[in-house]
C-alpha positions as CSV (number, residue, x, y, z in Angstrom):
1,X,-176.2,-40.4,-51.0
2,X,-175.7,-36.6,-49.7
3,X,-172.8,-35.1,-49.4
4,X,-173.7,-34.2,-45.5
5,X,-173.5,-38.0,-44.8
6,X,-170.7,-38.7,-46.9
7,X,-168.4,-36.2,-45.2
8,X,-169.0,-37.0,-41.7
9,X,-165.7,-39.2,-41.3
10,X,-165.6,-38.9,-37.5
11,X,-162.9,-40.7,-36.5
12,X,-164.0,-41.9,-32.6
13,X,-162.5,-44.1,-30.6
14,X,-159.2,-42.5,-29.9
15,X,-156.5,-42.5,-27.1
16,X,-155.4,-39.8,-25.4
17,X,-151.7,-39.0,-26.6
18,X,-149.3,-36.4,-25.8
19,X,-147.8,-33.4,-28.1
20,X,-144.8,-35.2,-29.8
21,X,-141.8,-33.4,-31.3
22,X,-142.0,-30.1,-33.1
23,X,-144.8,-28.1,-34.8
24,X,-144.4,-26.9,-38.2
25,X,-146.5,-24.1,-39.5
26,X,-147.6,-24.6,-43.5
27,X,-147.4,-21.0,-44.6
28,X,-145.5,-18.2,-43.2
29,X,-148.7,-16.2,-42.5
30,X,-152.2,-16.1,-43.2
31,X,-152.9,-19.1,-45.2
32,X,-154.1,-18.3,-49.3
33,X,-157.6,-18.4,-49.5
34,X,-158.5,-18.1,-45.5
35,X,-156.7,-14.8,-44.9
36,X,-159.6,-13.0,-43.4
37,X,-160.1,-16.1,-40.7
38,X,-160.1,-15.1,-37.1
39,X,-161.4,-17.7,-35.0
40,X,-159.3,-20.0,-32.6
41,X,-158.5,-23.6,-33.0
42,X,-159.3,-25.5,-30.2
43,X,-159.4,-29.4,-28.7
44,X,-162.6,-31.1,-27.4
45,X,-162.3,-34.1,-25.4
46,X,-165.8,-36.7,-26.1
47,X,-166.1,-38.9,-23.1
48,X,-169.1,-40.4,-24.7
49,X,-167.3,-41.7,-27.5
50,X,-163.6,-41.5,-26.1
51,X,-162.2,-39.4,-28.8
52,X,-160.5,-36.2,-28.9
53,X,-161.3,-33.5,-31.3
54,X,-159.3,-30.5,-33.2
55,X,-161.1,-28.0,-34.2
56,X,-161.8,-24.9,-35.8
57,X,-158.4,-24.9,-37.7
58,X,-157.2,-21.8,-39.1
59,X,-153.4,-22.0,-39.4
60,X,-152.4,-25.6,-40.7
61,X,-149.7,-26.9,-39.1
62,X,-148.0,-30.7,-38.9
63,X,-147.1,-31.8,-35.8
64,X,-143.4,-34.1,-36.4
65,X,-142.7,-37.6,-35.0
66,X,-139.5,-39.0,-35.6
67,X,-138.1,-42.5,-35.1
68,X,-135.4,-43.6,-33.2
69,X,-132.4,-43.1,-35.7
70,X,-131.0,-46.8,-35.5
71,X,-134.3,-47.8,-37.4
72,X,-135.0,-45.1,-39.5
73,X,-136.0,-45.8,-43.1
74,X,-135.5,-42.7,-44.3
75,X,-139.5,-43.0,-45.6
76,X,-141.7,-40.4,-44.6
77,X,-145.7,-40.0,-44.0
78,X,-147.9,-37.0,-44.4
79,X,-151.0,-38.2,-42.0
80,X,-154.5,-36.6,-42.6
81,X,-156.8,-37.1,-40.3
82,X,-160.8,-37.1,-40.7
83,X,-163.8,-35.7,-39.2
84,X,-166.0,-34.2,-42.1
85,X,-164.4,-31.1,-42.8
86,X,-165.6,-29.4,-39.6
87,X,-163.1,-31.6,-36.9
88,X,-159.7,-34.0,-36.7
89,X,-160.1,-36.9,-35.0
90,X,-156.3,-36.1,-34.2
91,X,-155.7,-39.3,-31.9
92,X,-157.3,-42.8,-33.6
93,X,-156.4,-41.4,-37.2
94,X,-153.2,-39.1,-36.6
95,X,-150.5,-39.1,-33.2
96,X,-151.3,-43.3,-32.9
97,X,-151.0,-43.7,-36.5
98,X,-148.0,-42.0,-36.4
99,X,-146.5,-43.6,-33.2
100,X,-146.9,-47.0,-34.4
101,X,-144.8,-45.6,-38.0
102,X,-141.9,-44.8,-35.5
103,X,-142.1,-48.3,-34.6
104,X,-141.2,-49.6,-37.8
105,X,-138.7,-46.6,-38.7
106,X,-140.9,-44.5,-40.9
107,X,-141.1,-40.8,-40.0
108,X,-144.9,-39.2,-39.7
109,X,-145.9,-35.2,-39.9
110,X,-149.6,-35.3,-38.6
111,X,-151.1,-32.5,-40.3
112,X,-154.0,-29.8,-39.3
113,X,-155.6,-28.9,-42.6
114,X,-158.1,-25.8,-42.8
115,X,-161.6,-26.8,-41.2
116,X,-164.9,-24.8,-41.5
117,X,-165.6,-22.9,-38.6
118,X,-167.3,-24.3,-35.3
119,X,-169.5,-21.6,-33.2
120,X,-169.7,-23.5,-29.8
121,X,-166.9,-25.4,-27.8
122,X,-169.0,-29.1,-28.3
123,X,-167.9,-29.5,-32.5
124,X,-169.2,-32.9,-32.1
125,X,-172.7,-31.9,-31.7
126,X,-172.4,-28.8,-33.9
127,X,-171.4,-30.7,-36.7
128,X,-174.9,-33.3,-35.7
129,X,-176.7,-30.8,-36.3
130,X,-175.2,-29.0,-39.3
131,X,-175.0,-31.8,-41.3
132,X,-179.4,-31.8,-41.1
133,X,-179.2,-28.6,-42.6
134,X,-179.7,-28.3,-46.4
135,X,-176.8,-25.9,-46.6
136,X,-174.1,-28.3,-45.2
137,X,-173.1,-29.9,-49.0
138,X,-172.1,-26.2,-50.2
139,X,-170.8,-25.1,-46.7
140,X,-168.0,-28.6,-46.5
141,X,-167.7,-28.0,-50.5
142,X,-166.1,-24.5,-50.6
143,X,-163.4,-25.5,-48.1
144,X,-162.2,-28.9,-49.8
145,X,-160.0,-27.4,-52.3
146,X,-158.2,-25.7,-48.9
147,X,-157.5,-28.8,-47.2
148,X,-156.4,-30.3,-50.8
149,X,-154.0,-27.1,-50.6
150,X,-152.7,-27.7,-47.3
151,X,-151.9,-31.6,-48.0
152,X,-149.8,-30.6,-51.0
153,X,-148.2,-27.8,-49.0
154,X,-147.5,-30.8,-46.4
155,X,-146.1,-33.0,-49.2
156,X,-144.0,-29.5,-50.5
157,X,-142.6,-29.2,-47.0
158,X,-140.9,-32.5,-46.2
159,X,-139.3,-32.9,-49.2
160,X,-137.6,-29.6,-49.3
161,X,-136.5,-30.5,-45.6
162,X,-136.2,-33.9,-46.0
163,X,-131.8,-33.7,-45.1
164,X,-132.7,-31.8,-42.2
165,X,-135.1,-34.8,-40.7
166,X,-132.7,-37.9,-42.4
167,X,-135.5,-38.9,-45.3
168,X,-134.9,-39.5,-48.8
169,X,-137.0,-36.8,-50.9
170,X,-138.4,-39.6,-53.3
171,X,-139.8,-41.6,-50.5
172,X,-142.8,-39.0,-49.0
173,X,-146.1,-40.3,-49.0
174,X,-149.4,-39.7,-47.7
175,X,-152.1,-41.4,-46.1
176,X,-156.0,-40.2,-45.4
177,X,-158.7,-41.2,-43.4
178,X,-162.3,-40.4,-44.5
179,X,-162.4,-37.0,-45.0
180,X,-158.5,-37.1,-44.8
181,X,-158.4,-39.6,-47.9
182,X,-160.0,-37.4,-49.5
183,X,-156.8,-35.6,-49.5
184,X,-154.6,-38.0,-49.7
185,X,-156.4,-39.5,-52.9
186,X,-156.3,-35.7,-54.4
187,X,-152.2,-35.4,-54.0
188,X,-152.3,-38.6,-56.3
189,X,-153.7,-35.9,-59.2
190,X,-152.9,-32.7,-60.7
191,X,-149.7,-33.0,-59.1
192,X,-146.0,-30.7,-59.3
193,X,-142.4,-32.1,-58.8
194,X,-142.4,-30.7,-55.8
195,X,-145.7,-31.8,-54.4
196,X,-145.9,-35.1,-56.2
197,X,-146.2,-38.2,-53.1
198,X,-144.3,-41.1,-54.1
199,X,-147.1,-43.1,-52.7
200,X,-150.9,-43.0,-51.4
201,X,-152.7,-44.7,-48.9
202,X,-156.4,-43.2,-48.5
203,X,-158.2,-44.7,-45.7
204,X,-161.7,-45.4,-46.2
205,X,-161.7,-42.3,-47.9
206,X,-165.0,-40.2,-49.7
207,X,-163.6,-39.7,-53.3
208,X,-166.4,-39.6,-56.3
209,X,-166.0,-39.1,-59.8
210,X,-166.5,-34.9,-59.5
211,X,-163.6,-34.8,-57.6
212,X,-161.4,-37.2,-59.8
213,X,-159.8,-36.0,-62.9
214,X,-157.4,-37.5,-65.7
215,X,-154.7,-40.1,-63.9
216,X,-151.1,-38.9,-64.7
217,X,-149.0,-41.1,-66.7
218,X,-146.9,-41.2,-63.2
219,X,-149.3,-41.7,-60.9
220,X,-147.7,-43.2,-57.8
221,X,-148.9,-46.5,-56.4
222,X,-152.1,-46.7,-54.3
223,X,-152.5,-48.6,-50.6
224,X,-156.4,-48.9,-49.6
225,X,-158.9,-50.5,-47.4
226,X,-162.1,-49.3,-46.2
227,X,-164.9,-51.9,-44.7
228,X,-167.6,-53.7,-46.6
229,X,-170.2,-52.5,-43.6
230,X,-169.1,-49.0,-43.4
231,X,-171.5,-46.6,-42.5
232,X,-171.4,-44.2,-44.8
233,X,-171.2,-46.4,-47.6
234,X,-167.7,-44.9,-48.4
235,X,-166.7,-48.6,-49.4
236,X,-167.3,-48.6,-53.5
237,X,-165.2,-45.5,-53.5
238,X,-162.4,-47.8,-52.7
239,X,-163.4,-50.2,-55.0
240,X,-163.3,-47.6,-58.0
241,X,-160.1,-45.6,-56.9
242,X,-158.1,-49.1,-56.8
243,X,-160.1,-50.4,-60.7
244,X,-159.4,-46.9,-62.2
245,X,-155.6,-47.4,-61.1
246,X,-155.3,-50.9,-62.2
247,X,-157.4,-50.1,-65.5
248,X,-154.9,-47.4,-66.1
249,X,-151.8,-49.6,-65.4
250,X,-150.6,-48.2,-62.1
251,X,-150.0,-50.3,-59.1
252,X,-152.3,-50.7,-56.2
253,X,-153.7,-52.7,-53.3
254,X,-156.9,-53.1,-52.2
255,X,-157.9,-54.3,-48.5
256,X,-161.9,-54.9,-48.0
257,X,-162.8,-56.4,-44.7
258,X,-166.5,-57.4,-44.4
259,X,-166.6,-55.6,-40.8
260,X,-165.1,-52.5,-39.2
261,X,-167.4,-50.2,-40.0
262,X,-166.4,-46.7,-40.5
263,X,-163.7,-44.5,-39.0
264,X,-161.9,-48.0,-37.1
265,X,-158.2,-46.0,-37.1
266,X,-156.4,-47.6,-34.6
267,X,-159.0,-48.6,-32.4
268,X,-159.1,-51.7,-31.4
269,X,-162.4,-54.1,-32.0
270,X,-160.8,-57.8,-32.5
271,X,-161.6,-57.7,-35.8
272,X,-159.2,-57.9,-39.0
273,X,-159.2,-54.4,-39.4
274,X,-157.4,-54.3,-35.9
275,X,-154.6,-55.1,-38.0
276,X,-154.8,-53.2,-41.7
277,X,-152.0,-51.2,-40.9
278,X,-149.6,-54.2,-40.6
279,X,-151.0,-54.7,-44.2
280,X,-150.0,-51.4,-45.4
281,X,-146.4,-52.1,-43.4
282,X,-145.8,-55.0,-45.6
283,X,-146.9,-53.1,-48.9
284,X,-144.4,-50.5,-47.8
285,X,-142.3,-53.3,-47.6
286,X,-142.8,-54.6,-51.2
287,X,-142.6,-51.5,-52.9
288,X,-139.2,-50.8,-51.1
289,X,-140.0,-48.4,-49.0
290,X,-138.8,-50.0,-45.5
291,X,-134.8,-50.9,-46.7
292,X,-133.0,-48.1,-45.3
293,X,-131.4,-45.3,-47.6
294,X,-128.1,-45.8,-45.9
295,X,-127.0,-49.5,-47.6
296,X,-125.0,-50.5,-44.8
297,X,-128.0,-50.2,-42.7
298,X,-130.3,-53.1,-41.7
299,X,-134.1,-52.2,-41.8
300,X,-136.7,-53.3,-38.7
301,X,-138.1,-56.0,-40.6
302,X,-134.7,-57.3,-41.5
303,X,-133.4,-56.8,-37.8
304,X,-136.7,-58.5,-36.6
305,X,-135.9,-61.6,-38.4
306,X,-132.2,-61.3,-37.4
307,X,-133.6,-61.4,-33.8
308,X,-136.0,-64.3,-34.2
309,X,-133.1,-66.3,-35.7
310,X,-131.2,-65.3,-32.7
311,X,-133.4,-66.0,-30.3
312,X,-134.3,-69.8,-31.9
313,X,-130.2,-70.3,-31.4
314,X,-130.8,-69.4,-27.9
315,X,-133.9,-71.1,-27.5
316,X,-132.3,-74.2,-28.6
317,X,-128.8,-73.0,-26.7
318,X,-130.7,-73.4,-23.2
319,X,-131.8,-76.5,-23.8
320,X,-128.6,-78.1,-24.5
321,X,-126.4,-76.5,-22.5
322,X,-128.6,-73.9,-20.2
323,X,-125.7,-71.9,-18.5
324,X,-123.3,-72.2,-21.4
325,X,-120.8,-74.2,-19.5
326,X,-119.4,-75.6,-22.8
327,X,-118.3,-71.8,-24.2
328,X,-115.2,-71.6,-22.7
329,X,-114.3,-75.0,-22.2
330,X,-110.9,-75.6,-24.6
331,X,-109.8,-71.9,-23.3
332,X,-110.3,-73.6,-19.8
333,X,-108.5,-76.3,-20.4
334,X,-105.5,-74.5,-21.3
335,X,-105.6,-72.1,-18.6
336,X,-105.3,-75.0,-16.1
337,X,-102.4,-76.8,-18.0
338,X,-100.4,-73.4,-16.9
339,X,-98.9,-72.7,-13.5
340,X,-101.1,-71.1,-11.3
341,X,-100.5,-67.2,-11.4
342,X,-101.5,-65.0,-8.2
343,X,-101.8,-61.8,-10.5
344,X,-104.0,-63.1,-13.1
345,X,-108.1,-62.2,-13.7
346,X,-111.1,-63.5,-14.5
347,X,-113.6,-60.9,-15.7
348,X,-117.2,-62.8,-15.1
349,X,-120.5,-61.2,-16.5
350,X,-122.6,-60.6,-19.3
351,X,-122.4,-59.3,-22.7
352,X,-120.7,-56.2,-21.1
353,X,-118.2,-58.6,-20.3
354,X,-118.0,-60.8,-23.5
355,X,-118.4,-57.7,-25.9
356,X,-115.4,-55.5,-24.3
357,X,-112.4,-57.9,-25.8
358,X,-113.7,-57.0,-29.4
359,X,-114.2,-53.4,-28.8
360,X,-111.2,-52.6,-26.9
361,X,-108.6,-55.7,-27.2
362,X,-105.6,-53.7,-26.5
363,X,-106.9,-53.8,-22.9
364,X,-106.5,-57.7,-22.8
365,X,-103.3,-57.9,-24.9
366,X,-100.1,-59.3,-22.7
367,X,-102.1,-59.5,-19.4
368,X,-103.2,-63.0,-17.9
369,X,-106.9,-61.4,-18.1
370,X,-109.1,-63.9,-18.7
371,X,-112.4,-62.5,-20.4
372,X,-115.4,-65.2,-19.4
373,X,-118.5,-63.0,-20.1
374,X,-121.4,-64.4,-22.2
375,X,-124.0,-62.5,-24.1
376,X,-127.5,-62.7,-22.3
377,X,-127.1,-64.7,-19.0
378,X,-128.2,-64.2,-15.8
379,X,-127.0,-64.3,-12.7
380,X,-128.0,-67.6,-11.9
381,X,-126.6,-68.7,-15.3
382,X,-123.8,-67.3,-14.4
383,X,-123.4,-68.9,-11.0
384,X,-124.2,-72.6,-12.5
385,X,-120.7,-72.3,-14.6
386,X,-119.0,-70.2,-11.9
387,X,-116.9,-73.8,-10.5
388,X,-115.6,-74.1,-14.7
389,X,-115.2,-70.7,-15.3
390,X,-113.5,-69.2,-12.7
391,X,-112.7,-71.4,-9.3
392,X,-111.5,-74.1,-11.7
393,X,-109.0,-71.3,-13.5
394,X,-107.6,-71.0,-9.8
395,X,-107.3,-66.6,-10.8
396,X,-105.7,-63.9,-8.5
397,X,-108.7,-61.9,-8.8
398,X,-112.1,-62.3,-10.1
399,X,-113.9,-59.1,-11.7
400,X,-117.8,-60.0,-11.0
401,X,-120.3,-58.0,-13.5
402,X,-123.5,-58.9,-13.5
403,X,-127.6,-58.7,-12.8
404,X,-128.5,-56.2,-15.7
405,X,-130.0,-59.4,-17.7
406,X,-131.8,-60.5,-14.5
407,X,-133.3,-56.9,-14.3
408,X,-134.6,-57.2,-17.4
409,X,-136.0,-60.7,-16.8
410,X,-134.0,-62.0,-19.8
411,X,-134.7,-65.8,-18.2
412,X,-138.3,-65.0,-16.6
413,X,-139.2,-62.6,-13.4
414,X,-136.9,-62.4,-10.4
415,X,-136.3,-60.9,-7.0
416,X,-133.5,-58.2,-6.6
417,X,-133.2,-59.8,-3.2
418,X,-132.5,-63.3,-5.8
419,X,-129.8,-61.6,-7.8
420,X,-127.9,-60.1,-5.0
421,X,-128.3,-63.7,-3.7
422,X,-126.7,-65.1,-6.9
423,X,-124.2,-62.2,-7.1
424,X,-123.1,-62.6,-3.3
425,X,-123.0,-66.8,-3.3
426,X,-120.4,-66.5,-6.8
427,X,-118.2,-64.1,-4.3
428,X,-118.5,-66.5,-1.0
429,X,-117.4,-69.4,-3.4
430,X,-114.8,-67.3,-4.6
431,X,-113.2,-66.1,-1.4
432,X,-113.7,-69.8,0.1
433,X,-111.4,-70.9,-3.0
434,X,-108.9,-67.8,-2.0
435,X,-109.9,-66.0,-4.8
436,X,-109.7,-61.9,-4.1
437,X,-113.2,-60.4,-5.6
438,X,-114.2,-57.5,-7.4
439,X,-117.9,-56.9,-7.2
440,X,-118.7,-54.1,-9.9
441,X,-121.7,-52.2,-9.8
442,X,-124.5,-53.1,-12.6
443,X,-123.9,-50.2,-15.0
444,X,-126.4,-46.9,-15.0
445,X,-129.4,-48.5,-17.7
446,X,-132.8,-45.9,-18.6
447,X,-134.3,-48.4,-21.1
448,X,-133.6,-51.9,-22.5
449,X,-134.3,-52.0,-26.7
450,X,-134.9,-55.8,-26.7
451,X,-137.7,-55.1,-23.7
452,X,-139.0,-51.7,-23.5
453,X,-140.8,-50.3,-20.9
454,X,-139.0,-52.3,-17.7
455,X,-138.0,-49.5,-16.3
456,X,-134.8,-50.5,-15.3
457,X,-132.9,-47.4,-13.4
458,X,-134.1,-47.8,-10.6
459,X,-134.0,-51.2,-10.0
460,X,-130.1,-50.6,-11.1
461,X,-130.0,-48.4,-8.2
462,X,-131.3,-50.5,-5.6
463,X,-129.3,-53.4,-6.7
464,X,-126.0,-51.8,-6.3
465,X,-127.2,-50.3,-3.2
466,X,-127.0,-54.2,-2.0
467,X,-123.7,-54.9,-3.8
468,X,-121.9,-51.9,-2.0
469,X,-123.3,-52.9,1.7
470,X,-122.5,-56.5,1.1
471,X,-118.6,-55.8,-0.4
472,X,-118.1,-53.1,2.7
473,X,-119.2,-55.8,5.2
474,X,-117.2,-58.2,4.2
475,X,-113.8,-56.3,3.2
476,X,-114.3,-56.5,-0.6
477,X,-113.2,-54.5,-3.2
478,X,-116.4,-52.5,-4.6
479,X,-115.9,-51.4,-8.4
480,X,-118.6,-48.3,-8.8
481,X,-119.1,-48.1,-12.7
482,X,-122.1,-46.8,-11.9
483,X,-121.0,-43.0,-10.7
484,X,-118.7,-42.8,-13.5
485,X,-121.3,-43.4,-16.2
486,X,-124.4,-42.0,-15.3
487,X,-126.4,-39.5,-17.1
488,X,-129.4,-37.2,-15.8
489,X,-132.5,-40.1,-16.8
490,X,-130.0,-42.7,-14.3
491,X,-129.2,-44.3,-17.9
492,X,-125.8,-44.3,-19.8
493,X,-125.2,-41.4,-21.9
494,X,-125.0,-41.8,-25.5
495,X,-121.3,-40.8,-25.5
496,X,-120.5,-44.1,-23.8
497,X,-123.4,-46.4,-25.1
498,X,-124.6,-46.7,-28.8
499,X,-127.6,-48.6,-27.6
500,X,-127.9,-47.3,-23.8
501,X,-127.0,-50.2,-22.2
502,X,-123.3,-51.6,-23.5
503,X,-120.7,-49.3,-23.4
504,X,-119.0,-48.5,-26.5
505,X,-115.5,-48.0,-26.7
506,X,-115.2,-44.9,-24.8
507,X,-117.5,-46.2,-22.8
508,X,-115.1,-48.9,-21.8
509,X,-112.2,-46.6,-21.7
510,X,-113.9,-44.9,-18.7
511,X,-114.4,-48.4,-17.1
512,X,-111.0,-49.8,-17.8
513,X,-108.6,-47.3,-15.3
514,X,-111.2,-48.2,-12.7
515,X,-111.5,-51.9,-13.0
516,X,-107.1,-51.9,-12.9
517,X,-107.4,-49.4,-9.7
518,X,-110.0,-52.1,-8.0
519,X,-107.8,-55.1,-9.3
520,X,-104.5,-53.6,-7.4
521,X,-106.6,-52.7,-4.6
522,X,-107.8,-55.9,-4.6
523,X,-104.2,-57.8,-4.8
524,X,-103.6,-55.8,-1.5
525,X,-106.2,-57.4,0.7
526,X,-105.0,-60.1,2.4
């Protein structure tokens, strides 16, 4: 097969994605070997095939995306992607590559190697109609060893600033598509300590014996997969990369699907290739690269099982005993063998409520405070046990928290208008039993990291819009949290919130001086 056909490695398909993060150039300068280059890289969207192009590359450059830093692995990625030497099919092989790496705690620097120069402002049809003429081979061959250069450079890069971004510098790989793996398969040879990858993952990648040469005696361990029907017949290359490494007792894992054709990325066809880089997840996984470098730290994987063993207990939890009335029963029991006291609370809510005795117990030492949140519930969970927990405890005062969990349909969909309902009926019952109530507003929430994208804030918002009218109306105390704690996003800052939604200790240090201010307030009302 010619090389013209061999190199096309046009990755289609894409999604348009936004810049991410920082840009990092490879070389201070003009890069070695290009340094008389003067033309201007550009982008081309292709409606026709939904793909968005880089082209005419002069200065490489990665582009950095970072995960959120309570997953982080402290792995790292080097992402190449393809388009025959002449383009970057920057979306479907590079920024959604690299997005869904976040995901999972692994760090990704897209990277812009060199590309041979495109004369018109369509580089999809240019590169049609260079690869029909008999000069393409040579033309794509002199710039190879470039792009091999800049993927090293790449490699050279993140692990002399691996502190600054939180990695470990013996856990930087890199991964290829097409034309990109055949970069990625070339850092596995002819390496240096400081541009060695401690793991590959070429991509359907173009890599024949010319451009192979002895395997080091530590050759680090390979991840591929390429398709059986691929186009360009790139799938034997595969096949010969992943016997030469197990002939020459390395490790490496091989993933040939019968369809998917070539350049699949990250588009989506409902095919098993759809999901080949959940494949290369778990082979992370298995070679060790997913266990966070901090010990004490819990890794995605291990923090997605801990949730799915969490949610089963709930699971089974709401079948036996939906609002939790049992929880607090023995504490309830004592409570109402004692004499009734006119000055004691009953804080009622959510895990906001349940977690603030463990992170600030002080508060609750030598007071009749009784704490009766419970992690996850609702409002209208919370107004099933509202009789046990708190009418029955015959309180002073009752401190009512809740309706973040119903905003973030913890239990299903519901109505604002439904959880003001729920939060107005626990305070009727309340004030019919001669209860003084506190009605606090839901605290200030940008995101929820057990159900991202809700968009909470301003749900938040309108919520305690309808707390505040209801408490004024009917002479109630109203306890705004929500002031106090908000941030520029409507969200909790991170001083106060570790995860941006329950407070952390100082975080309940601003809430406690304003809960005892409502509670005295409160105690006044006749």
């Amino acid at each position: 097969m010619k090389l013209k056909l061999i190199f096309i490695g046009l990755l289609l398909f894409a999604t348009t994605a936004k810049a991410q993060q920082k840009i990092i150039q490879l070389y201070p300068g003009a890069a070695p070997g290009s340094e008389n280059w003067n033309w201007t890289e550009g982008e081309s969207e292709n409606k026709a095939y939904n793909v968005k192009l880089v082209y005419n590359v002069v200065h490489p450059s990665m582009e950095v995306f970072l995960p959120d830093p309570t997953i982080a692995t402290g792995t790292a990625v080097v992402i190449c992607p393809g388009g025959g030497f002449e383009v970057l099919s920057i979306n479907s092989e590079g920024n959604e590559v690299a997005k869904w790496l976040n995901q999972h705690g692994i760090a990704a620097f897209v990277l812009k190697y060199r590309l041979t120069q495109s004369l018109t402002d369509d580089p999809m049809k240019e590169l049609a109609t260079n690869m029909a003429k008999k000069d393409f081979e040579q033309k794509i061959s002199k710039i190879i060893p470039l792009c091999i250069a800049d993927a090293r450079q790449a490699i050279t890069y993140v692990r002399e600033h691996a502190a600054e971004y939180g990695l470990s510098p013996s856990r930087i790989g890199i991964m290829g598509f097409s034309a990109g793996g055949t970069l990625a398969a070339a850092s596995a040879y002819k390496y240096t300590p400081a541009n060695r990858p401690d793991f590959v993952a070429p991509i359907y990648p173009y890599f024949p014996a010319v451009l192979q040469s002895a395997i080091p005696a530590d050759a680090p361990p390979m991840f591929l997969t390429a398709a059986t029907d691929d186009d360009l017949n790139l799938a034997p290359h595969s096949v010969d990369l992943y016997s030469k490494w197990l002939a020459s007792k390395h490790s490496a894992e091989l993933h040939l699907y019968a369809q998917g054709s070539h350049g699949f990325g990250m588009r989506k066809q409902n095919i098993p290739t759809d999901t080949w880089i959940e494949r290369f997840h778990d082979w992370l996984g298995l070679r060790g690269f997913l266990k966070p470098i901090d010990p004490k730290a819990k890794s995605p994987q291990e923090k997605q099982e801990q949730a799915e063993i969490n949610r089963k207990k709930y699971d089974e939890q709401l079948h036996k005993d939906w609002a939790n009335i049992k929880r607090y029963a023995a504490d309830n029991d004592k409570v109402i063998a004692l004499e009734p006291n006119p000055k004691s609370v009953v804080y009622m809510g959510d895990s906001i409520t349940d977690f603030w005795i463990n992170n600030d117990p002080s508060f609750f030492a030598g007071k009749s405070y009784y704490n009766r949140g419970i992690s996850g519930q609702t409002t209208t969970q919370m107004l099933v046990r509202f009789r046990d927990d708190v009418i029955n405890l015959k309180p002073g005062v009752v401190v009512i928290l809740a309706g973040i969990n119903d905003i973030a349909e913890n239990n299903g969909p519901i109505k604002l208008e439904d959880v003001f309902g729920n939060i107005q009926s626990m305070a009727l019952l309340a004030r019919a039993a001669g209860i003084k109530v506190v009605l606090s507003s839901v605290l200030p929430a940008f995101n929820f990291p057990w159900r991202p994208g809700m968009e909470p804030a301003e749900k938040v918002v309108r919520l305690n819009t309808m707390i505040k009218d209801f408490a004024d109306k009917n002479h109630l105390v109203y306890l705004d949290y929500f002031s106090a704690m908000v941030d520029e996003r409507k969200g909790l800052p991170k001083t106060l919130s570790g995860d941006g939604v329950h407070p952390n200790l100082a975080g309940y240090k601003v809430m406690e001086p304003l809960v005892e201010k409502a509670i005295t307030e409160a105690l006044k009302r006749k």
